[in-house]
N, C-alpha and C positions, 0 to 999 in steps of 0.2 A: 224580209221575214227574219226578227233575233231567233237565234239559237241556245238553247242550254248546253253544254259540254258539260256530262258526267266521267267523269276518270275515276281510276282506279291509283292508289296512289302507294304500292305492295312498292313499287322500284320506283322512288321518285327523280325522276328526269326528264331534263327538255321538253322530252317529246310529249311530255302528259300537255305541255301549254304550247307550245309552238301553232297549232291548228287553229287555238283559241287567240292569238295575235295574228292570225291569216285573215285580212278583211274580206277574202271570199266565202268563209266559213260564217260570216255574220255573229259571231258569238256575243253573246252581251251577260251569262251568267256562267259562270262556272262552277261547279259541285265536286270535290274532291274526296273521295271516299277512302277511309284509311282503318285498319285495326290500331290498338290501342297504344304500340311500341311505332308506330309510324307519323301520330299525329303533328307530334314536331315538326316534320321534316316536309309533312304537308301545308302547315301555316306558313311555311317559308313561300311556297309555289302558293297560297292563292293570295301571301304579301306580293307578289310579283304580278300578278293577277290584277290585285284591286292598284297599284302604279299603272297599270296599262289600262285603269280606266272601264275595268269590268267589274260588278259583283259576283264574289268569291268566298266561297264555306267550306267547311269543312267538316262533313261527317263521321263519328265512329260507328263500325261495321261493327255489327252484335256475330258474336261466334265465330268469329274468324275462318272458321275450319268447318261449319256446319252448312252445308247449302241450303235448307229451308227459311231460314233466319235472312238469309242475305239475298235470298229470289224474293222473299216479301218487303223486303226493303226497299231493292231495285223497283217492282212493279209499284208501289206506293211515290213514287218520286216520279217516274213517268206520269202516272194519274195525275199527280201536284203541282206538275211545271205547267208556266203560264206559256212556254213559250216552246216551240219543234226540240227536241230531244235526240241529243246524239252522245253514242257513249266509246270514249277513246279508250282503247283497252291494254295503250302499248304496257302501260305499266300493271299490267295484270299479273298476280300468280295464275299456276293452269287453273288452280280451284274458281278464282272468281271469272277468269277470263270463259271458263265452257258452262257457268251459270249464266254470266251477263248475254254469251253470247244464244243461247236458248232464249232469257228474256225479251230478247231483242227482236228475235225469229216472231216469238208468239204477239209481241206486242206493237209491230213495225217499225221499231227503233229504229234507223241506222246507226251500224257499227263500224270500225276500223280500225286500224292499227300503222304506224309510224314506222316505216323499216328504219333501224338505228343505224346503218351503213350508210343506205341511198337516202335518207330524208321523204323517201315518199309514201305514198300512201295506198294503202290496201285496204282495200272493202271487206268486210266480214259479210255485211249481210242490209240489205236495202239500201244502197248508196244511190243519194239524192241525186235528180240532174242536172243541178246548178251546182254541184260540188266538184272542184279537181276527179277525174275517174281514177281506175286503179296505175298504178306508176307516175301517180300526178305529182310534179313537187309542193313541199310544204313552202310557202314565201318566210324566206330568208331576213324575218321580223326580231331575232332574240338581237339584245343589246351584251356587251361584257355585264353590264350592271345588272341585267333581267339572268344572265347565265349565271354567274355568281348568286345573284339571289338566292336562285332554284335553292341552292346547299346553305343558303344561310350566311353567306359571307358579304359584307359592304367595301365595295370600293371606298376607301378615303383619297386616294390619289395616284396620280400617273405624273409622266416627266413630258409626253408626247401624248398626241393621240392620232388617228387613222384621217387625214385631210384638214389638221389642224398644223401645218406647217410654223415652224420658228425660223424664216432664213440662215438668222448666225449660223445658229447650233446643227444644222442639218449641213451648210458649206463647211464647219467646221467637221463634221462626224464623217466629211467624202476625204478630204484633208489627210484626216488620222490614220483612215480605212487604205487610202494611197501609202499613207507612210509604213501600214502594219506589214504591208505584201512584201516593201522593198529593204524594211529593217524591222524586223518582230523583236530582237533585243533590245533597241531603241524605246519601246512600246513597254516593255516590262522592266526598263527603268526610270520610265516618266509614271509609272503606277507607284514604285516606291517612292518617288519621290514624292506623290500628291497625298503621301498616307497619313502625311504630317503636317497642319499648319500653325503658324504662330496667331496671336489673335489680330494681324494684323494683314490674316489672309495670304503672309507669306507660307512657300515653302521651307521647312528647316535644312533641307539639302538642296545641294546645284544640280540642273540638271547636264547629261553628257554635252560639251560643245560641239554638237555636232550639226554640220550645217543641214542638214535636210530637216531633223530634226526642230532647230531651232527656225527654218524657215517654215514649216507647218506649224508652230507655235503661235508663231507671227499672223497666220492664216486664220486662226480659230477666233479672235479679239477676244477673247477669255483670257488673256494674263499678258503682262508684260514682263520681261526679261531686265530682271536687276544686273549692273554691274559684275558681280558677283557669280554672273548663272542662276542664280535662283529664281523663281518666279514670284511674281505679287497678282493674286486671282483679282478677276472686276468684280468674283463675288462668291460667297460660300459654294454654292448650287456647283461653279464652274471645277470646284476637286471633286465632285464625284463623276462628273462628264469626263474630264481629261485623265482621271483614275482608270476608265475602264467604261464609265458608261456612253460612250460615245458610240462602242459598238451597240448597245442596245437600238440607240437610234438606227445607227445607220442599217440596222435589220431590217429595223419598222420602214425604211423608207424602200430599202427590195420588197416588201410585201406590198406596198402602197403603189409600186410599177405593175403589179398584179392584178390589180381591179379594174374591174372590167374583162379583164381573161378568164378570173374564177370569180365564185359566187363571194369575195370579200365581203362582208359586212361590216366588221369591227375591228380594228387592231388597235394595242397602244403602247409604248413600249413603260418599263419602273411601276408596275400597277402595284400597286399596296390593299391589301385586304386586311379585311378585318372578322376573322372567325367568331359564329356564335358565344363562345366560350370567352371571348378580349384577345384573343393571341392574335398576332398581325402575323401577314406572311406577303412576299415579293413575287411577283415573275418578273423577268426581266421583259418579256415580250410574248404577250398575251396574242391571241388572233381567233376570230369567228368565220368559219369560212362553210355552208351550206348548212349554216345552223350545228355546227363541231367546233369544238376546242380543240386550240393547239399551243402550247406553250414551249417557248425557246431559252434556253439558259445561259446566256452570252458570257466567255471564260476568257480575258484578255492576260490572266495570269500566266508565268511558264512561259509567256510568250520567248522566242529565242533560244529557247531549251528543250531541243528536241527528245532529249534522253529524261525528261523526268514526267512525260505524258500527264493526262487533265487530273487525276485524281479521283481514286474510288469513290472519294466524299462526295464529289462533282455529282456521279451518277447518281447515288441514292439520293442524294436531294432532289434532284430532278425525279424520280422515278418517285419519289414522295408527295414534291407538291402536284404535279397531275394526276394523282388520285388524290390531293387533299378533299375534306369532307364529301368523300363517296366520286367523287369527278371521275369520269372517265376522260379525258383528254390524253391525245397525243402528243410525245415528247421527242424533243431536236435538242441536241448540244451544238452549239457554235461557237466554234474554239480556236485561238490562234498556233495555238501549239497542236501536235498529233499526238492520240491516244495509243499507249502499248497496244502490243498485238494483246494480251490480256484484260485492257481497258475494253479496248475494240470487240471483242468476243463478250465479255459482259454486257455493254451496250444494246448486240443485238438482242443476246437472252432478255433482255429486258422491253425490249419492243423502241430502243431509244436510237433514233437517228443519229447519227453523226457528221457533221459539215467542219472541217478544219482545215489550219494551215492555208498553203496555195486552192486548196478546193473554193476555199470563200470568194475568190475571186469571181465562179461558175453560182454564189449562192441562191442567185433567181433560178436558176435551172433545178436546181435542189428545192428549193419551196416550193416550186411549180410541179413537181413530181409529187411530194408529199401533202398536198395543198389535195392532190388532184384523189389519193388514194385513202382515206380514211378507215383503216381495221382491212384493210386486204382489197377493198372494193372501187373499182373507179364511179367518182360519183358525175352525174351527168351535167356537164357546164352550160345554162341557156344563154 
């Protein structure tokens, strides 16, 4: 039996579609109801919609504010669907949420609502017996690309992705990750030196002669060691790896030891978006884990400099892009230097994890705790 999915689309998030890509839910039509300052943000959720191979509309709510208007709407659309009717209300304001949910009463709709912590589901009111019951989880269906959507934003590219392994670059980013624990100044002067190349793929400075150093170099097969000290890259891509982005991977690869333990779905590390507006923006390491975002902002700068901590900038950016375009995601710094006790006190005012220094060493222990707790609540691992 196909289903309709009407939502409410007052707070547009996940959870208005996550039910509607649960193939136990059956859905095949989706209705999105929005007042007149929300309609944007709702063509975004049912363009995510009609990708996932459902049809998807978008209607304007007359009167926003007036319950007569909007209970005759509601019952009009029950009457008109060709197919069982169910109205998800996570994204309701009260006004439309204790309209819909009386329509629902009078008309035998069933109703429900998304808990935003646990991902699961709550019954309002006639919940089906072929449907998840109350506390049932929602399946763990959103892509990075369906979650971005949601806000409008298009992936154009990543460096990794979550079970799409690159051997070199993954043996090279354990390599680095070895060498950052046992020399961090080492690490923050192969970043000056990658900041610069000639058009000939060299570096313009040598790097330190140092043997550990220059034997992890050797390791990565990204560059070769001229006479000189200097490097000559195998290829553009390899100065922003051996700059700094090597920890992004080797993030993405402790999170990728993780699945199967938690509800991973997605992760990728250099994801590039592309906001409604044209403005592009980066995470370094993007993750979907029980259908929640979590982004990580990997700081190989500083490194070896204990006294000049990650930088205020560090935080507000991070604290920026997981709320970029309305996003609620959660935020981790992963740093090889240590933040002031005033970075560190910021941080938490800001709800932003901190993994640094020697701690990186333990960093599955730390993604597995944060992984595990989203907004305060332990979510239930199957």
């Amino acid at each position: 039996m196909d289903r309709h999915l009407i939502a409410f689309a007052d707070a547009p998030e996940p959870d208005l579609i996550t039910p509607a890509l649960d193939a136990r839910f059956k859905v095949s039509h989706v209705t999105l109801l929005a007042d007149a300052s929300q309609t944007s943000r709702a063509d975004y959720i049912a363009s995510v919609c009609r990708d996932a191979r459902l049809q998807a509309q978008v209607l304007t709510l007359p009167h926003a504010w007036n319950p007569e208007p909007i209970r005759v709407r509601l019952k009009e659309l029950v009457v008109a669907a060709d197919h069982a009717v169910l109205f998800n209300l996570s994204g309701a304001n009260p006004v439309h949420s204790a309209i819909a949910h009386e329509v629902a009463l009078e008309t035998q709709v069933p109703a429900f609502v998304v808990n935003p912590f646990s991902d699961q589901i709550h019954w309002l009111a006639h919940a089906p017996a072929d449907l998840p019951g109350d506390h049932g989880n929602v399946a763990d269906k959103l892509t990075l690309e369906s979650y971005f959507g949601v806000y409008g934003m298009e992936i154009i590219g990543y460096s990794r992705r979550l079970h799409r392994p690159k051997p070199q670059m993954d043996a090279a980013a354990d390599v680095l990750a070895h060498l950052a624990v046992q020399h961090a100044g080492l690490i923050g002067r192969l970043n000056t030196v990658c900041s610069s190349l000639t058009p000939e793929f060299e570096t313009r400075a040598a790097v330190p002669n140092h043997a550990s150093l220059i034997s992890a170099l050797r390791a990565t097969g990204l560059c070769s060691i001229l006479p000189d000290m200097r490097l000559r890259l195998t290829q553009f891509e390899s100065r922003q790896f051996l700059g700094g982005g090597w920890l992004e991977w080797w993030l993405l690869k402790q999170v990728e030891a993780l699945v199967g333990e938690l509800p991973i779905q997605d992760a990728a590390a250099s994801v590039r978006v592309r906001l409604p507006n044209g403005v592009t923006n980066e995470f370094d390491v993007a993750i979907l884990c029980n259908n929640h975002a979590y982004m990580i902002e990997a700081k190989t700068t500083n490194a070896g400099s204990p006294d000049k901590g990650i930088g205020a900038q560090t935080l507000f950016k991070l604290d920026s892009v997981s709320g970029l375009a309305g996003m609620h995601a959660e935020a981790m710094l992963a740093s090889l230097c240590l933040p002031t006790l005033k970075e560190a006190s910021r941080a938490e005012s800001q709800d932003i994890e901190i993994v640094a220094g020697a701690a990186l060493t333990e960093v599955q222990t730390h993604l597995r705790e944060w992984l595990k707790e989203p907004l305060g609540e332990e979510i239930p691992v199957e």
